[in-house]
N, C-alpha and C positions, 0 to 999 in steps of 0.2 A: 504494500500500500504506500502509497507515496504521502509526504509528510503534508499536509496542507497548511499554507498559510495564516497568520494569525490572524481572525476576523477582524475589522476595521473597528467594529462598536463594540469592541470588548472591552470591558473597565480594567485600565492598566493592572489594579490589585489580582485581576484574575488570569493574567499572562502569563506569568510562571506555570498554574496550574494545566494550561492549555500545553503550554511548551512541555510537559512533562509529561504528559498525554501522547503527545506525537511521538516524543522522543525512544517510549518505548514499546509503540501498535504493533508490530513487527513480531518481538522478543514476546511479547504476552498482551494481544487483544482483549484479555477479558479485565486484564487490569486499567488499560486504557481504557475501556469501556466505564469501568468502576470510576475514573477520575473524572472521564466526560461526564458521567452520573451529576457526580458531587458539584463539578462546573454548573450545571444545567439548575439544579439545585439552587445554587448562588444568584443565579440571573435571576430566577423567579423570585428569591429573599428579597432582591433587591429592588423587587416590584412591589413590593408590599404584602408579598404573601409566607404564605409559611413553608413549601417547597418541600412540602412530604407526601403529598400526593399528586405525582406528575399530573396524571389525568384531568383529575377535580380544578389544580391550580392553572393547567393550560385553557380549562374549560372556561374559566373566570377570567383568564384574561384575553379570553376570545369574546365573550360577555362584555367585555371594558372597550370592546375594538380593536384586540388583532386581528388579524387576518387567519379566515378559516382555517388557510393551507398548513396553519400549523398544529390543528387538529388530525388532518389529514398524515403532517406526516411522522405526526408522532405512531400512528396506526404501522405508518411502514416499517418503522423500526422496529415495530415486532417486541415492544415493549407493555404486555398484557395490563389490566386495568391492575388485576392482584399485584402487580410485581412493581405497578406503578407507586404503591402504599408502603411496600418496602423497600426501603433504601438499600437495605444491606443484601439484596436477593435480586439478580440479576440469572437471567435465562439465557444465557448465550450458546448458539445452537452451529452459529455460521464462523466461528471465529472473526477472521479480520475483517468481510462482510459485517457483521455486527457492531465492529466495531467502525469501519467506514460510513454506517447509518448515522450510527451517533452524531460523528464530525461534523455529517451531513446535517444533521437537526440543532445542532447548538450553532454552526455558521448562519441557517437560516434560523433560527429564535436572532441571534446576533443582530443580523439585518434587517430584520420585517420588524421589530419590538424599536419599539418610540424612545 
């Protein structure tokens, strides 16, 4: 998997976190998955929500006026509504595909999120 770039609207405190993500997708996708987690996590904190319930929390901020597509593409990542309630419980099935979703979903949370 190739290392992707660091999103543009990503809050500098969360940089490191992303950079340490890529750094080790390759060597162990389910851990970089686990960090994308916790990243993803931080944005929504940072929206005013609590960031324990992927689902719930992206629903509400699609309620608030994001854009749908990111209900949509939390579905693709294949990130189940139960698993969205636990942090610590990740189902990765596809290895580095799995992890490439993620990337995919916290660059677009990054750019579409106000």
């Amino acid at each position: 998997m190739d290392i992707e770039p660091i999103p543009e609207g990503l809050p500098p405190k969360l940089i490191p976190l992303y950079e340490e993500a890529m750094m080790i997708v390759e060597a162990s996708p389910a851990s970089s998955c686990a960090l994308l987690r916790m990243l993803l996590q931080m944005l929504i904190q940072e929206r005013g929500l609590r960031g324990r319930d992927l689902h719930k929390d992206i629903n509400t901020l699609v309620d608030r006026g994001a854009p749908v597509g990111l209900l949509r593409a939390l579905d693709a990542i294949g990130l189940a509504e139960e698993e969205s309630r636990q942090p610590g419980q990740l189902n990765l099935i596809n290895g580095h595909k799995d992890a490439q979703n993620m990337v995919m979903f916290v660059n677009l949370f990054v750019n579409q999120m106000p």
